[in-house]
ROVORO-788351 format. One record per residue (C-alpha): residue in three letters; x, y, z. Coordinates in steps of 0.001 Angstrom, whole numbers, plus 500000, padded with zeros to 6 digits. Example, Ala and Ser with C-alpha at 12.3 -4.5 7.8 and 13.67 -1.06 7.14 Angstrom:
BEGIN
r type: ALA; px: 512300; py: 495500; pz: 507800
r type: SER; px: 513670; py: 498940; pz: 507140
***
This chain:
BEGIN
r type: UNK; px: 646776; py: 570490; pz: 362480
r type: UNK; px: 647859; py: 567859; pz: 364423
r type: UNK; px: 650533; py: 565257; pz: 362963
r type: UNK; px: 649513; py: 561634; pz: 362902
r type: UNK; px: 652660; py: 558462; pz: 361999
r type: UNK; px: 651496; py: 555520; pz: 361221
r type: UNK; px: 653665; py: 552850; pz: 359971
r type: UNK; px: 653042; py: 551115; pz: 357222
r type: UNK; px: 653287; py: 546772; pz: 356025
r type: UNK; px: 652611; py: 544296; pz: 353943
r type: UNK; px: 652731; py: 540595; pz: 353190
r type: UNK; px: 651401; py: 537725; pz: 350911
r type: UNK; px: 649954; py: 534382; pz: 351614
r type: UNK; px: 648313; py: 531888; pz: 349263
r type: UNK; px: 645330; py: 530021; pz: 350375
r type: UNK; px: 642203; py: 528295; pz: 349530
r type: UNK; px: 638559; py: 528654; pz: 350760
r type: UNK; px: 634927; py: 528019; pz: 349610
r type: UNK; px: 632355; py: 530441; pz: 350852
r type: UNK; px: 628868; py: 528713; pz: 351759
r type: UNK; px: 627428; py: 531281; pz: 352203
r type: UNK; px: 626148; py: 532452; pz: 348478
r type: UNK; px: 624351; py: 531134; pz: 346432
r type: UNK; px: 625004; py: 527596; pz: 344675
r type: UNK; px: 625529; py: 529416; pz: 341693
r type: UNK; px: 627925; py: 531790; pz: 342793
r type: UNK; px: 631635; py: 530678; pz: 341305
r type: UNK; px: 633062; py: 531436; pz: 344542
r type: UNK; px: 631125; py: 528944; pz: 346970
r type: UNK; px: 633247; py: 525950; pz: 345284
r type: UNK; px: 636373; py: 525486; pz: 346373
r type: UNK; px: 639345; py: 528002; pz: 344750
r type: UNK; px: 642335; py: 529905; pz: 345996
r type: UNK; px: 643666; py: 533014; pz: 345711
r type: UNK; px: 647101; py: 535066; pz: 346055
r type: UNK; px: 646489; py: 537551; pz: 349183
r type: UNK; px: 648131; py: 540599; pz: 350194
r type: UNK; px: 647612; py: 541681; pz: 353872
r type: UNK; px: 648346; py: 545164; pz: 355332
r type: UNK; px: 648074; py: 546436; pz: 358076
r type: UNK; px: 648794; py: 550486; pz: 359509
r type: UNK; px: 649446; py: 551136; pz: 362946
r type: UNK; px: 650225; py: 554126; pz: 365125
r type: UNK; px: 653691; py: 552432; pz: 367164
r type: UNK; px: 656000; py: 554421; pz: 369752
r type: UNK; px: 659299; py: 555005; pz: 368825
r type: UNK; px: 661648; py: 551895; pz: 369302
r type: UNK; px: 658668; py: 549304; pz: 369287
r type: UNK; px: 659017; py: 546449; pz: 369904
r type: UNK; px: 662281; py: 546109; pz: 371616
r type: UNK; px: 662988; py: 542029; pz: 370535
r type: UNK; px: 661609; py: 543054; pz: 366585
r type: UNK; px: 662799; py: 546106; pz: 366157
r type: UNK; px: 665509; py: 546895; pz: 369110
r type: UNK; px: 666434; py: 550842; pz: 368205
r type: UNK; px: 664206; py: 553805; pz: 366996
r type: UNK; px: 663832; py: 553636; pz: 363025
r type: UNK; px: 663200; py: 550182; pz: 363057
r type: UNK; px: 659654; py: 550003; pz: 363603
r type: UNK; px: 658572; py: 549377; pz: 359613
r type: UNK; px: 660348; py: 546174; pz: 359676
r type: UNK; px: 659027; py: 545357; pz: 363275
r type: UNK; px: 655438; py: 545762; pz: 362218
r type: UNK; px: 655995; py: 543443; pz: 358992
r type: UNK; px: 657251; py: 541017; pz: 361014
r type: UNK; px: 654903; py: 540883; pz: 363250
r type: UNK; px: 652240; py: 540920; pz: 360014
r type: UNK; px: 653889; py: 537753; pz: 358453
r type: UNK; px: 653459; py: 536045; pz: 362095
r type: UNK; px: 649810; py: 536858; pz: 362184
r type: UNK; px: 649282; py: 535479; pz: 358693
r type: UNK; px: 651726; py: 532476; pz: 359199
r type: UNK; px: 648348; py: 530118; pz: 359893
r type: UNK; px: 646352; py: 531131; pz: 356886
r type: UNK; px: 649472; py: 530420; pz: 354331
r type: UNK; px: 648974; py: 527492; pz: 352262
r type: UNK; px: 646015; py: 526855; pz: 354208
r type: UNK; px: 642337; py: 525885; pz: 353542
r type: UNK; px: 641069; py: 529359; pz: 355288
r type: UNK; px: 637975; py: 527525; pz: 356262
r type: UNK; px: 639702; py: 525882; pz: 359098
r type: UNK; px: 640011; py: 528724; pz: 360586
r type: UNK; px: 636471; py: 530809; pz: 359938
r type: UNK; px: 633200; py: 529739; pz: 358220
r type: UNK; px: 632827; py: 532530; pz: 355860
r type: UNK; px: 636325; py: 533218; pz: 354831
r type: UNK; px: 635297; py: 536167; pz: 353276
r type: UNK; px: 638002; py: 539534; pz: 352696
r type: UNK; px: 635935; py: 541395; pz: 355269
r type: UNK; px: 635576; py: 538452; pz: 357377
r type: UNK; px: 639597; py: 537814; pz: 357242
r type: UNK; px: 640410; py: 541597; pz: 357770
r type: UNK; px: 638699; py: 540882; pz: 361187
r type: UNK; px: 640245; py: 537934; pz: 362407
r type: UNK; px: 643560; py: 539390; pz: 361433
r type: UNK; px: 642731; py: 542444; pz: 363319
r type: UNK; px: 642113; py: 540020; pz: 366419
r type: UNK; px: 645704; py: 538463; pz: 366044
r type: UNK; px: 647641; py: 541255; pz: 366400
r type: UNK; px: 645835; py: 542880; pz: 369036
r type: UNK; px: 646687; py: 539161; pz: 370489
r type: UNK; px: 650254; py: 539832; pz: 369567
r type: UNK; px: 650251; py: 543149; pz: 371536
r type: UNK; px: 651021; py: 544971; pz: 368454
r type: UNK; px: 649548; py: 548806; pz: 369552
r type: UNK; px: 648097; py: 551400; pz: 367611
r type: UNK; px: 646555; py: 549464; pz: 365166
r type: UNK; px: 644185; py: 551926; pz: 362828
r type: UNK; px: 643363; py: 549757; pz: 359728
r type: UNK; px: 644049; py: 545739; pz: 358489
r type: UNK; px: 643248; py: 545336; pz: 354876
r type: UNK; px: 642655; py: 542285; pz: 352903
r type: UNK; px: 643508; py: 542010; pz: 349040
r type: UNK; px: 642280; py: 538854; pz: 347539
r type: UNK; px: 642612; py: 540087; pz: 343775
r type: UNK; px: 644089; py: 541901; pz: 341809
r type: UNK; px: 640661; py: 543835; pz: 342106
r type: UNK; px: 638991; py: 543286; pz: 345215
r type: UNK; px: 639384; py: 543627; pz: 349012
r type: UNK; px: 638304; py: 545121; pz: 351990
r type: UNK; px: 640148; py: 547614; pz: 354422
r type: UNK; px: 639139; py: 547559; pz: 357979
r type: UNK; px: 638085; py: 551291; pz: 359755
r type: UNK; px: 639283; py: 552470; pz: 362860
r type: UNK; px: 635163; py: 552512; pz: 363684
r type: UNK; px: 635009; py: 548666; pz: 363015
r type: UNK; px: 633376; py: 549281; pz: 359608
r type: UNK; px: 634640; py: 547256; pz: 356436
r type: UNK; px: 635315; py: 549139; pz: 353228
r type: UNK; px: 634817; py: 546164; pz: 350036
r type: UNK; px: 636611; py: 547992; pz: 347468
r type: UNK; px: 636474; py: 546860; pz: 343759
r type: UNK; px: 638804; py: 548083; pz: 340830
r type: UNK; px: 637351; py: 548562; pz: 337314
r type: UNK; px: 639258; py: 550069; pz: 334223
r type: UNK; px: 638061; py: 551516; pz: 330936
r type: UNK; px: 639582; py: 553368; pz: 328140
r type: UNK; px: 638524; py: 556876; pz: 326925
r type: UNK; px: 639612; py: 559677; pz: 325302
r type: UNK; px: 639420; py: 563137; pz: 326714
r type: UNK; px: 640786; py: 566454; pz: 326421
r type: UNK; px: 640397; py: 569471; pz: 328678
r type: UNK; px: 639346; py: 572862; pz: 327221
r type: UNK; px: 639386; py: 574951; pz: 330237
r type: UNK; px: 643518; py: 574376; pz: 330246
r type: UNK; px: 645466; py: 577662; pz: 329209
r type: UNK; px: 646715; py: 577431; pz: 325756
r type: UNK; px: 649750; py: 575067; pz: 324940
r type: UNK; px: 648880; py: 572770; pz: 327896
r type: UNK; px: 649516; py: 569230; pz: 326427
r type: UNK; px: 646091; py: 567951; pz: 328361
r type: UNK; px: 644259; py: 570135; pz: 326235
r type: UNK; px: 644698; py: 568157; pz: 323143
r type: UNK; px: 642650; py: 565119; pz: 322321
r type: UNK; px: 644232; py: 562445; pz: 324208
r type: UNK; px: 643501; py: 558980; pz: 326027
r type: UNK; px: 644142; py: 556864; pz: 328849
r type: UNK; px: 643561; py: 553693; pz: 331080
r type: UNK; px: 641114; py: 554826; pz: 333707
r type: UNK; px: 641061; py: 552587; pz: 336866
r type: UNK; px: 638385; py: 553649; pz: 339204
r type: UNK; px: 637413; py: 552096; pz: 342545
r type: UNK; px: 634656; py: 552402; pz: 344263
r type: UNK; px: 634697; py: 551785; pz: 348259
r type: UNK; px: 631116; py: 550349; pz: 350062
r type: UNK; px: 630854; py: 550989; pz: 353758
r type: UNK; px: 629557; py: 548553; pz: 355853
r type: UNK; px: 629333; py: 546396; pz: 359064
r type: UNK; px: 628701; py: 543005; pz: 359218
r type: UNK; px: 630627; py: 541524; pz: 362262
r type: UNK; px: 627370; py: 539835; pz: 363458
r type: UNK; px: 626490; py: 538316; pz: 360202
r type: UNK; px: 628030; py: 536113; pz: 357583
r type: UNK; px: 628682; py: 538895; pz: 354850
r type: UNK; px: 627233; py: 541840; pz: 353160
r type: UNK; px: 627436; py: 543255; pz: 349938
r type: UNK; px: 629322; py: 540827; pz: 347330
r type: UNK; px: 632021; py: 541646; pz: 344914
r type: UNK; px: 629299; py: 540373; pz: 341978
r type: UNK; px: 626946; py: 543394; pz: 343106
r type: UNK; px: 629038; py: 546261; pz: 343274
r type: UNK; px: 630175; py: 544873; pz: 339669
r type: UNK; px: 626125; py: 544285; pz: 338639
r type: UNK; px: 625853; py: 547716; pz: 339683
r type: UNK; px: 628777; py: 549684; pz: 337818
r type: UNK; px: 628249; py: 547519; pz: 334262
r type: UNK; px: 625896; py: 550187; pz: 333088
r type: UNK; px: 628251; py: 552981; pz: 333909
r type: UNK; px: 631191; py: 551123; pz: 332673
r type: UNK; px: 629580; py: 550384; pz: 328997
r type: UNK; px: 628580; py: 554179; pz: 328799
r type: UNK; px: 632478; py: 555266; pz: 329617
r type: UNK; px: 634089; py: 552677; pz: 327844
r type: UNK; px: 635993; py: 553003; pz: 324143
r type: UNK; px: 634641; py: 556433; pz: 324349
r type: UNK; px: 634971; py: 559869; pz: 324053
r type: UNK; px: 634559; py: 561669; pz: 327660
r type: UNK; px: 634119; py: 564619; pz: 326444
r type: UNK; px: 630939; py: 563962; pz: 324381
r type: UNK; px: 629102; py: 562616; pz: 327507
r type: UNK; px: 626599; py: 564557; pz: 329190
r type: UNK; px: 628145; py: 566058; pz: 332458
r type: UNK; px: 631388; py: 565834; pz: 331313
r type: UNK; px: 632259; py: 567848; pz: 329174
r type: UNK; px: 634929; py: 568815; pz: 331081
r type: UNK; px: 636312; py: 565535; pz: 331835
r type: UNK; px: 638837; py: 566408; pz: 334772
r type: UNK; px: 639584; py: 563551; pz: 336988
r type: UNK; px: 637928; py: 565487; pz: 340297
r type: UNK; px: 634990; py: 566374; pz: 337683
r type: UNK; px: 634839; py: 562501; pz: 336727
r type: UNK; px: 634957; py: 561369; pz: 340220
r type: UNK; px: 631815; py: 563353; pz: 341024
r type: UNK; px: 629831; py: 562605; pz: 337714
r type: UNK; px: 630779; py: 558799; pz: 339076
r type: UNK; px: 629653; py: 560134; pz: 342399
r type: UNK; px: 625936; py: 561306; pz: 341228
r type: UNK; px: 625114; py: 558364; pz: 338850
r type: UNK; px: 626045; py: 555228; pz: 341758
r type: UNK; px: 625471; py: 556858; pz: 345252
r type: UNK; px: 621248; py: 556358; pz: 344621
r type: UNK; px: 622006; py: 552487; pz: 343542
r type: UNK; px: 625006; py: 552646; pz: 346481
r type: UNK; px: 623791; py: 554437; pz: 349308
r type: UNK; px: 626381; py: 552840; pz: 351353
r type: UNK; px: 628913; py: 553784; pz: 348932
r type: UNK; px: 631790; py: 555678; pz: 350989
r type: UNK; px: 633887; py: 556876; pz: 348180
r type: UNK; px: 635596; py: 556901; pz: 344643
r type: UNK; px: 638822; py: 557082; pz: 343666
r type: UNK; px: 640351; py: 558100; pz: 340240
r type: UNK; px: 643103; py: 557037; pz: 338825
r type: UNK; px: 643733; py: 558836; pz: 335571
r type: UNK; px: 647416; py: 557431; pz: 335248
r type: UNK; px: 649336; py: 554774; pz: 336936
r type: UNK; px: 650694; py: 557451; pz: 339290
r type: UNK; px: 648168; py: 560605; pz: 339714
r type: UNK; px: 644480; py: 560242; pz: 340560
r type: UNK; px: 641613; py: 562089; pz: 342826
r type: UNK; px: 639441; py: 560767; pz: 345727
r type: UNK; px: 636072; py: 562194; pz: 346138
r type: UNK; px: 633677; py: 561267; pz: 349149
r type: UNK; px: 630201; py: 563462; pz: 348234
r type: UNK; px: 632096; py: 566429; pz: 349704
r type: UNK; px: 635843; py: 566774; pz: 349705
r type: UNK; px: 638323; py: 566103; pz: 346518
r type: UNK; px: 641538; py: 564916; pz: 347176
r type: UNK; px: 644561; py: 564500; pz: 344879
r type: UNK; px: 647725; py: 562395; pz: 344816
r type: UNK; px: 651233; py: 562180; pz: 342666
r type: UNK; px: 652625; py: 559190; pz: 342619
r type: UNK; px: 656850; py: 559345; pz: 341917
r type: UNK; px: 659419; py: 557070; pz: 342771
r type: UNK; px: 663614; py: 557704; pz: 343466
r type: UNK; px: 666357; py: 555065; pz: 344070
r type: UNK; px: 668268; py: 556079; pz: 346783
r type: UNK; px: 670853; py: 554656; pz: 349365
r type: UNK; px: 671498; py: 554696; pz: 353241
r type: UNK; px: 672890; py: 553333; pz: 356047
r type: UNK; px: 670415; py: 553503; pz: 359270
r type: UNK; px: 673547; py: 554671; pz: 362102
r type: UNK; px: 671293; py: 554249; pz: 365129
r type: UNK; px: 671248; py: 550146; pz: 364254
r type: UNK; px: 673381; py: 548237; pz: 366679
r type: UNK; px: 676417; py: 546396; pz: 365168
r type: UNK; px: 676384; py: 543651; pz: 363218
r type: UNK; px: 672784; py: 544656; pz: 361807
r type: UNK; px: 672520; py: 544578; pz: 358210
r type: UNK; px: 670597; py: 547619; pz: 358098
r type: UNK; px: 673775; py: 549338; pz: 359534
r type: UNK; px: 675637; py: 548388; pz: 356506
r type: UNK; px: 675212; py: 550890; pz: 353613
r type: UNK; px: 672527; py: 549465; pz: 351433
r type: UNK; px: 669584; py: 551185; pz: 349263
r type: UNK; px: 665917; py: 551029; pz: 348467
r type: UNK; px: 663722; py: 552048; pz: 345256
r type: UNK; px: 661181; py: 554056; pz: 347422
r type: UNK; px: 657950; py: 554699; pz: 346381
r type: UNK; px: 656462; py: 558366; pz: 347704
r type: UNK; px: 652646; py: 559815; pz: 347344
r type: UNK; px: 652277; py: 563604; pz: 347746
r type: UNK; px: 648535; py: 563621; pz: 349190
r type: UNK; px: 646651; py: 567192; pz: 348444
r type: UNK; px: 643266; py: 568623; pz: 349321
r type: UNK; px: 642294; py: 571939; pz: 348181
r type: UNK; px: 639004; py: 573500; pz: 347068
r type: UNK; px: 637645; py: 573076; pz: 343319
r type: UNK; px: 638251; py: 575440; pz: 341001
r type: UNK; px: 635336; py: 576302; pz: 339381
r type: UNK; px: 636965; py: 577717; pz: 335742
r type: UNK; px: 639524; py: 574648; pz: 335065
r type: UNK; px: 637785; py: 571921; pz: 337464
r type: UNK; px: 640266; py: 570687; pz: 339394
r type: UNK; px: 641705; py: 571444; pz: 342656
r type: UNK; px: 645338; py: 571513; pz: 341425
r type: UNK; px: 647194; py: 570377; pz: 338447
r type: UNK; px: 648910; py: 566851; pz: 338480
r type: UNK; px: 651889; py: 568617; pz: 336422
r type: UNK; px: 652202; py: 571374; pz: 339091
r type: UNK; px: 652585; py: 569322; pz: 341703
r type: UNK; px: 655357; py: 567092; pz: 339916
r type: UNK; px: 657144; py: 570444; pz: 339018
r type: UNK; px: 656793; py: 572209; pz: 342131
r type: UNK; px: 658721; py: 569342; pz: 343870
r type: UNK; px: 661373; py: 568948; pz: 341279
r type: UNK; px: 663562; py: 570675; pz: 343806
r type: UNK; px: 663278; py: 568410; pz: 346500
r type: UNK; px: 663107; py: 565490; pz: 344643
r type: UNK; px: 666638; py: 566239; pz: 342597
r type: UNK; px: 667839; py: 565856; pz: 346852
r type: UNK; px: 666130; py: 562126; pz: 347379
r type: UNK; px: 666912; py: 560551; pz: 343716
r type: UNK; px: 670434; py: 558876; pz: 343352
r type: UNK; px: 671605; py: 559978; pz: 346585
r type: UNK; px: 672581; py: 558779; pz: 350167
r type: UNK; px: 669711; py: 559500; pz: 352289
r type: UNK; px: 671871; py: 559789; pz: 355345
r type: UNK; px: 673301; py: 562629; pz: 354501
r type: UNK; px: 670671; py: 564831; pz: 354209
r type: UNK; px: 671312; py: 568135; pz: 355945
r type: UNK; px: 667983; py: 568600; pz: 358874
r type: UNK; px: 666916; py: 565190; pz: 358273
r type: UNK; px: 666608; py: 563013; pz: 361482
r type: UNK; px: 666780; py: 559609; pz: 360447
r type: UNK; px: 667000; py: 557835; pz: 356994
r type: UNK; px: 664315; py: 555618; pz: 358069
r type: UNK; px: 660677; py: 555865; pz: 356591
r type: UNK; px: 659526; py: 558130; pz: 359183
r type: UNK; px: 662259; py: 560255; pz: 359591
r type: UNK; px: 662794; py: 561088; pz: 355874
r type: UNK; px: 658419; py: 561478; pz: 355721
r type: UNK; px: 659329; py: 564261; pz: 358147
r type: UNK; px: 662296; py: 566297; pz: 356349
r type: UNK; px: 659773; py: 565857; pz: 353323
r type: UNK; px: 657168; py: 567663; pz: 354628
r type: UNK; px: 659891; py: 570271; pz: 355843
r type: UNK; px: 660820; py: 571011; pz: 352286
r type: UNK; px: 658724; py: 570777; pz: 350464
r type: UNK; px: 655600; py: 572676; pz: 352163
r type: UNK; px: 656404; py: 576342; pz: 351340
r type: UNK; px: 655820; py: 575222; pz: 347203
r type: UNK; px: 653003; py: 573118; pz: 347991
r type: UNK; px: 650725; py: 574321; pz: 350706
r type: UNK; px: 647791; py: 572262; pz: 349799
r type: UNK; px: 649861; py: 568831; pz: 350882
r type: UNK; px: 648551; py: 567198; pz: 354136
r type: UNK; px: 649435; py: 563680; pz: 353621
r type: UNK; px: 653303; py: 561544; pz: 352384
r type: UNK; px: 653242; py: 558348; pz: 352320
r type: UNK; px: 656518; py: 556541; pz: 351825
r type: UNK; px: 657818; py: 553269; pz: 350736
r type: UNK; px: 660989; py: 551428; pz: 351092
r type: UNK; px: 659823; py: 547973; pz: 350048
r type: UNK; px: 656239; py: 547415; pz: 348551
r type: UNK; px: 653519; py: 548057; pz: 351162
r type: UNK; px: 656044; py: 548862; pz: 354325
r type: UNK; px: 656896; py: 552507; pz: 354797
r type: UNK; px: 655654; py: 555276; pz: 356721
r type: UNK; px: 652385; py: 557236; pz: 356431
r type: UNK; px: 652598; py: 561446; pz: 357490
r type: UNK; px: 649246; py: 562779; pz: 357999
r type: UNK; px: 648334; py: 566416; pz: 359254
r type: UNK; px: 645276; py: 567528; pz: 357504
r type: UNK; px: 641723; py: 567856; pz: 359361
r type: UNK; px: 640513; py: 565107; pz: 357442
r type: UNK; px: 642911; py: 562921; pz: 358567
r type: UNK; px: 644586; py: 560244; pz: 356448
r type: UNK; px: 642232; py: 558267; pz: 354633
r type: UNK; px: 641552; py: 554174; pz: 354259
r type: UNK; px: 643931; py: 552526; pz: 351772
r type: UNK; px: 643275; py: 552957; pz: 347816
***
């Protein structure tokens, strides 16, 4: 499979809008504000850009900066001033437009978070992806598990689930609103909520690939622009399902130091300094039929204990094969190590700060939109 970097940013803004277009109703047509997080992915050659970033390793930074200039004009602004219909979708697009304006290449996907619930992540086809974030509490146990497996006790969580709505709007004000999606997913939401997942019809096997797809069967017929649904059974391990394929992520995290050597002198980043990374082991692999999911969330945190007793607590700079202690380069000796104990990984992602980091993609599905 072919390997695919993209680098990785972030950045918040605060701003305040009014959107005419819905109805007079609608809470958001009067004027409010929210706190924004923009992102942004992009596929950049080595060394880019040579007055941000100035040596190889570098680019992360390079591309935030860049970010935080596109966004400069919306910050503590009234976002109408700049478009009519200051919508997520609508801002993901006029972003996109600014740093192609910038020259900043490779760009793949500009997202827009206005809540702590809601946004919209821009496709490399030009189509929009609103996303909205509900949670409910269940119970659950698994009884396909071998015996002794903890998950196959009665237990309980706080299940976040998002679903993602395809669609493209450039040549009209908006599409499908926030309020919808949430019209839509209140019947669902009362049926999984303070309940036992178990006792529900479908799911008796309540896996988080199995849930994803129950999810999956009841919206897509109210949805049919619905793109996908992603899982989260904990704060750090969840599924994506699309109709078709299942995809699993661990989430862990490891405080680590470096120095980046290649910096020129008087750089801070030459200095020895440290990061608490963030890291998501991406894994596709078919269903299994028996326990109902594609691989266990436990396995996957075990089966890398090796390689992550090597990252936690330690200087990343000295790590024997590895050929740079920047995002990208460590992505790489990742993948290296750890891909004869999990074969079914096709995707790291990697984070220094929150939002900027490096994305490693070789499976044939390619690296999907932001979650």
């Amino acid at each position: 499979m072919t390997e695919r970097l993209l680098h990785t940013a972030a950045t918040p803004f605060e701003a305040a809008l009014r959107v005419p277009v819905l109805p007079a109703e609608r809470r958001a047509r009067r004027l409010h504000g929210h706190s924004y997080t923009a992102r942004v992915r992009a596929e950049l050659p080595m060394g880019w850009n040579a007055s941000k970033a100035g040596f190889p390793g570098a680019e992360t930074q390079a591309l935030r900066t860049a970010l935080q200039e596109a966004v400069a004009p919306l910050d503590y602004a009234d976002l109408n001033a700049h478009l009519p219909n200051p919508t997520d979708e609508n801002l993901a697009r006029w972003l996109h437009r600014r740093l192609g304006a910038a020259g900043v290449p490779g760009v793949t996907t500009v997202g827009i978070r206005s809540t702590a619930d809601t946004g919209a992540d821009l496709a490399p086809d030009g189509h929009a992806h609103l996303w909205h974030l509900f949670r409910f509490e269940a119970a659950h146990r698994l009884p396909q598990v071998p015996e002794g497996h903890p998950c196959g006790r009665m237990h309980g969580h706080g299940f976040e689930v998002i679903l993602h709505v395809e669609q493209d709007v450039s040549g009209a004000d908006m599409g499908m609103a926030f309020e919808r999606i949430a019209d839509l997913f209140a019947p669902v939401h009362a049926e999984l909520d303070h309940a036992c997942l178990n006792d529900i019809a479908g799911l008796e096997n309540p896996t988080s690939e199995l849930l994803a797809h129950w999810l999956w069967r009841r919206l897509e017929p109210l949805m049919p622009a619905l793109s996908w649904i992603t899982v989260y059974e904990t704060a750090t391990a969840g599924c994506h399902f699309d109709g078709r394929h299942y995809r699993i992520w661990k989430e862990l995290s490891f405080e680590s130091a470096l120095r980046l050597t290649q910096a020129p002198a008087g750089d801070r980043r030459r200095r020895l300094h440290g990061h608490s990374y963030l890291l998501r082991l991406h894994l596709r692999a078919e269903l299994d039929q028996l326990l109902g999911w594609t691989v266990d969330y436990g396995d996957v945190k075990r089966l890398f204990r090796t390689v992550y007793d090597r990252l936690d607590h330690h200087r990343l700079d000295d790590l024997p094969g590895a050929t740079g202690a920047d995002p990208a380069g460590l992505a790489r000796w990742i993948r290296a190590q750890a891909a004869p104990d999990l074969p079914w990984m096709d995707r790291i992602d990697l984070q220094q700060t929150p939002g900027c980091g490096a994305l490693l993609s070789w499976g044939e599905l390619g690296p999907a939109l932001p979650a």
